[in-house]
C-alpha positions as a printed Julia matrix, in Angstrom:
263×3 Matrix{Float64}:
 33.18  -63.6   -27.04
 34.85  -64.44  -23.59
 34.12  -63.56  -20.48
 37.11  -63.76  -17.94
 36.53  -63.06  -14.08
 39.89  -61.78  -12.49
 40.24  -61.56   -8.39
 40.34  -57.73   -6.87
 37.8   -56.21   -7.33
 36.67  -53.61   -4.92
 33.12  -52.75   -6.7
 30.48  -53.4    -8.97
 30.08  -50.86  -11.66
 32.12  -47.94  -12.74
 29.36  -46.44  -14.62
 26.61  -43.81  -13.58
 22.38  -44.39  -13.08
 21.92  -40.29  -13.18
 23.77  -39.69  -16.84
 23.97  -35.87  -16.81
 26.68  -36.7   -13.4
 25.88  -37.33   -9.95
 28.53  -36.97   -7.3
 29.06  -40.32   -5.61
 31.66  -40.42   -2.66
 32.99  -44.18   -3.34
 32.08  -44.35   -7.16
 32.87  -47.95   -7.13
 30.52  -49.04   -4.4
 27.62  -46.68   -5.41
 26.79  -48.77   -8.4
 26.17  -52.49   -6.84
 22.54  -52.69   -7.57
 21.1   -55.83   -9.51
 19.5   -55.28  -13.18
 21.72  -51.95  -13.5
 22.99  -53.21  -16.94
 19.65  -53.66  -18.58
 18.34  -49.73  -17.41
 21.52  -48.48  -18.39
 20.78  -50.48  -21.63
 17.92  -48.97  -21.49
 18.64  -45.64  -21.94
 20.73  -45.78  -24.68
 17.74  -47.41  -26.87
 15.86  -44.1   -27.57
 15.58  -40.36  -26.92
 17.98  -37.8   -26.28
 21.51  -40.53  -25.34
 20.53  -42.68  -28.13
 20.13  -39.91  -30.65
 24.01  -38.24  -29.56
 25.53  -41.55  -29.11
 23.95  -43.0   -33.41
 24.43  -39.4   -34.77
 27.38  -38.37  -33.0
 28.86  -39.92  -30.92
 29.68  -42.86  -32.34
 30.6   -41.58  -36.09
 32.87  -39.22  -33.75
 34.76  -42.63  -31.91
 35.24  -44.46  -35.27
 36.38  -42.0   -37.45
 39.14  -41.07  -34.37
 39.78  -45.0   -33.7
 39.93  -46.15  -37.5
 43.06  -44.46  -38.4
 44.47  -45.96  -35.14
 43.5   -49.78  -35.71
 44.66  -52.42  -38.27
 45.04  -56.29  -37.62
 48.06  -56.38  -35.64
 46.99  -53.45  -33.5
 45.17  -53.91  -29.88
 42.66  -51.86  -27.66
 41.64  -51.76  -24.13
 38.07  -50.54  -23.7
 38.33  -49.16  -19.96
 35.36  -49.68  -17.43
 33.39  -50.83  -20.97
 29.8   -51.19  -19.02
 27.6   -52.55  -21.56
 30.08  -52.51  -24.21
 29.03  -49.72  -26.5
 32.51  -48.51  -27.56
 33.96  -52.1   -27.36
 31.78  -52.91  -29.97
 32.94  -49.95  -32.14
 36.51  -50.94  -31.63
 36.16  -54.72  -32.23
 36.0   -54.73  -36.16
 38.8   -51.95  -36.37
 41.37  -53.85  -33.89
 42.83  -57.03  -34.45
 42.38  -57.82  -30.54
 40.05  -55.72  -28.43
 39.79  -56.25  -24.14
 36.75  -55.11  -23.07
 37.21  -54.24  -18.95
 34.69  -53.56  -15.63
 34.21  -54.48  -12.47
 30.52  -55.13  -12.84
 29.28  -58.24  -14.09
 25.52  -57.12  -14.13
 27.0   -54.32  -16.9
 28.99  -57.14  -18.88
 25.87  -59.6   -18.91
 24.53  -57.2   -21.18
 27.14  -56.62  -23.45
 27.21  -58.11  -27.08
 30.41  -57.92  -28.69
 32.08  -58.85  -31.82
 34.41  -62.35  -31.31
 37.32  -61.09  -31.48
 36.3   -58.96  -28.18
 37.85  -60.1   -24.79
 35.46  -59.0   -21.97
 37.42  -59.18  -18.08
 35.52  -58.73  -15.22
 38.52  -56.7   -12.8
 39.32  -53.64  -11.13
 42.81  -52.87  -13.09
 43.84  -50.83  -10.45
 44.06  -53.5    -8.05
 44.23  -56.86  -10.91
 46.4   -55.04  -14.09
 46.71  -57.3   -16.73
 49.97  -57.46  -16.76
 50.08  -56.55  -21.03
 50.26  -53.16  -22.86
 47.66  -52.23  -25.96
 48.49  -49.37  -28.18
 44.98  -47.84  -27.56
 42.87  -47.29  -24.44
 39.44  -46.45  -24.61
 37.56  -44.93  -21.45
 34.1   -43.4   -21.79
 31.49  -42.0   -19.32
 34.03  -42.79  -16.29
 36.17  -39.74  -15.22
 33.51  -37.24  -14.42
 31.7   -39.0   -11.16
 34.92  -41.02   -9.93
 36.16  -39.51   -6.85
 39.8   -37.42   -6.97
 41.57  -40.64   -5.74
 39.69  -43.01   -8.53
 40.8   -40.9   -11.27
 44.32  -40.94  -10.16
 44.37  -44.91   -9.42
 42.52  -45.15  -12.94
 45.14  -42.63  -15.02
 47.84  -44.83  -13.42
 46.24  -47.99  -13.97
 45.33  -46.93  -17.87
 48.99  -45.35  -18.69
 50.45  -49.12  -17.07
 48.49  -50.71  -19.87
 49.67  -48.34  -22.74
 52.2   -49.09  -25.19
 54.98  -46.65  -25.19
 53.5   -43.74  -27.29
 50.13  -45.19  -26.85
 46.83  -43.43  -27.07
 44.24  -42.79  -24.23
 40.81  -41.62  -25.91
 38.44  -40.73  -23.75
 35.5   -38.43  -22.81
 33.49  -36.34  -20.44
 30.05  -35.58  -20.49
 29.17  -32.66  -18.5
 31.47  -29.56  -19.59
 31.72  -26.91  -16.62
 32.14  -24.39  -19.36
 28.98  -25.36  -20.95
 25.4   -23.97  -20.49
 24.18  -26.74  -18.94
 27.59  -27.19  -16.8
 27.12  -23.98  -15.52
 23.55  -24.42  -14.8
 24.95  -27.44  -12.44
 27.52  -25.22  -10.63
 24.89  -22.78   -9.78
 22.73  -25.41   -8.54
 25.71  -27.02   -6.15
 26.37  -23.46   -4.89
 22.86  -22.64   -3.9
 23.0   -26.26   -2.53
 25.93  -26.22   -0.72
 27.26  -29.55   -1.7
 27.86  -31.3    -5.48
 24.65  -32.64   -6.94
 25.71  -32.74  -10.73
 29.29  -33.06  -11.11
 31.05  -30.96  -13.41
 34.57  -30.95  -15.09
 36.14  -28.73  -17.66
 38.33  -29.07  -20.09
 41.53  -27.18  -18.54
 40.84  -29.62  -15.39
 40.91  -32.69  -17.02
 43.83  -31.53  -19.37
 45.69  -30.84  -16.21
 44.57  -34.42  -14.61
 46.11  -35.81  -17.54
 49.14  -34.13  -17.89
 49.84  -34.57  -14.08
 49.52  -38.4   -14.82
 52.0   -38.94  -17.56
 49.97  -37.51  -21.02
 50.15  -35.11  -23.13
 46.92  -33.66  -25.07
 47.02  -34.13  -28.77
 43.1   -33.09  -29.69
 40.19  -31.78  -28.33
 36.44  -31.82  -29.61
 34.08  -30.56  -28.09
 29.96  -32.39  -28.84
 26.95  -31.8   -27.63
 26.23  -28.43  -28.23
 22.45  -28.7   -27.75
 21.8   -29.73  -23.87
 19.41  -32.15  -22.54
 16.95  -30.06  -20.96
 14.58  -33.18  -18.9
 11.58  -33.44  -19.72
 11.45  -30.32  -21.71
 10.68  -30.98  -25.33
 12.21  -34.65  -25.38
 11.53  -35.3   -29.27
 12.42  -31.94  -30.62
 16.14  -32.48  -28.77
 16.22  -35.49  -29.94
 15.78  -34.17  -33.97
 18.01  -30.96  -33.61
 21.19  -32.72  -31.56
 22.32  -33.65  -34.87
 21.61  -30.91  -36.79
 23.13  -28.23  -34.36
 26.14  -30.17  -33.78
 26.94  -29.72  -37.42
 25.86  -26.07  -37.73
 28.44  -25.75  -34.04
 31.61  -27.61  -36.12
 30.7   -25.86  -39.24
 30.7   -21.97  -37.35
 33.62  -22.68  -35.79
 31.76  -22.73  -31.39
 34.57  -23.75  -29.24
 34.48  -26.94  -27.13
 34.12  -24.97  -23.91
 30.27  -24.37  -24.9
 29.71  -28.27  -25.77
 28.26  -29.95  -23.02
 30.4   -33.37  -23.54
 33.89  -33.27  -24.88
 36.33  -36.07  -26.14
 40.38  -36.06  -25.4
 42.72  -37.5   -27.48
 46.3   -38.15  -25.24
 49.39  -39.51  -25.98
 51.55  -41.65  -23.14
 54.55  -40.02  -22.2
């Protein structure tokens, strides 16, 4: 594994402490605090995220990015954090460029060899190379408007004609426990738990130069708190299946994954 430190960075982590979505007005800045790697580590190691990300999610990312790989094919894991989906690309990709703008979030990673890991802000420091596939995970949903534009540009610059963004977000507006959050921001008057839905972030993509080849929607049981933690963390599997099997549509999943194409 290498680490490479580029210039232009405007941050230090484009990943979230609150994981069901806080709102953060500079999403870059909000994120600067020391040890944030290790707790975000940290809560991928057990309960409710580490049960969807071993049952689901991650069977869900390699099944869509095995058919995609091969030894002469390359992959950009966007705003990587601790590395989690870099490490699911590395053995399918011949070369695999793990990217973030914190280095507290890369200290923790542990990657294959054949992963790159950058410490930049692409939309300020590109590359200046194309992969065929960009990956970009628990990102879109807390950056602010002008973020997710800078980022969409940033990630299509870095695409391969015909290349593939995959990415997801992980609280569905549509979705019990997305709705739940717009009531709460109403009542509130201002956005505590960010929220986007499907339509919205097809549109976001489309407006940046993509076109939406699959949608699917996971999650269907929601992470309630501190409500029966273990039970959640048995059934997330179970009713996910049961959800695919009867045919639920992504809009009642509380995370969803895109598949897009570069125009």
């Amino acid at each position: 594994m290498e680490v490479v430190v580029m210039g232009g960075s405007r941050g230090d982590v484009l990943t979230e402490r609150s994981f069901e979505g806080s709102a953060y007005s500079d999403y870059r800045s909000s994120h600067q605090t020391q040890g944030y790697g290790t707790d975000y580590t940290k809560t991928f190691c057990s309960g409710y995220y580490a049960a969807l990300w071993l049952r689901i999610e991650r069977p869900l990312v390699e099944g869509i990015l095995r058919p995609l790989g091969g030894p002469d094919r390359s992959c950009l894991d966007f705003a990587c954090g601790t590395g989690r989906v870099t490490t699911v690309a590395g053995p399918l990709f011949g070369e695999v460029v793990g990217v973030d703008v914190s280095q507290s979030m890369l200290a923790c990673a542990r990657v294959p060899s054949n992963v790159k890991l950058v410490k930049a802000d692409l939309t300020v420091a590109p590359l200046f190379r194309r992969f065929d596939v960009v990956t970009a995970f628990r990102f879109f949903l807390n950056a602010e408007d002008t973020l997710r534009r800078d980022a969409l540009s940033a990630i299509h610059e870095h695409l391969n004609d015909g290349g593939l963004l995959v990415s997801n977000i992980h609280m569905n507006a549509t979705s019990p426990m997305g709705l739940v959050c717009r009531f709460l921001n109403r009542i509130r008057g201002r956005v505590v738990r960010s929220t986007l839905s499907i339509h919205a972030y097809r549109q976001m993509l489309v407006s940046n130069g993509f076109v939406v080849e699959r949608v699917i929607g996971y999650g269907f049981l929601p992470r309630p708190g501190w409500l029966l933690p273990r039970l959640c963390e048995m059934l997330v599997g179970p009713v996910d299946t049961i959800c695919w099997r009867a045919g639920i549509p992504a809009r009642f999943a509380q995370n969803f994954l895109v598949v897009a194409r570069k125009r």
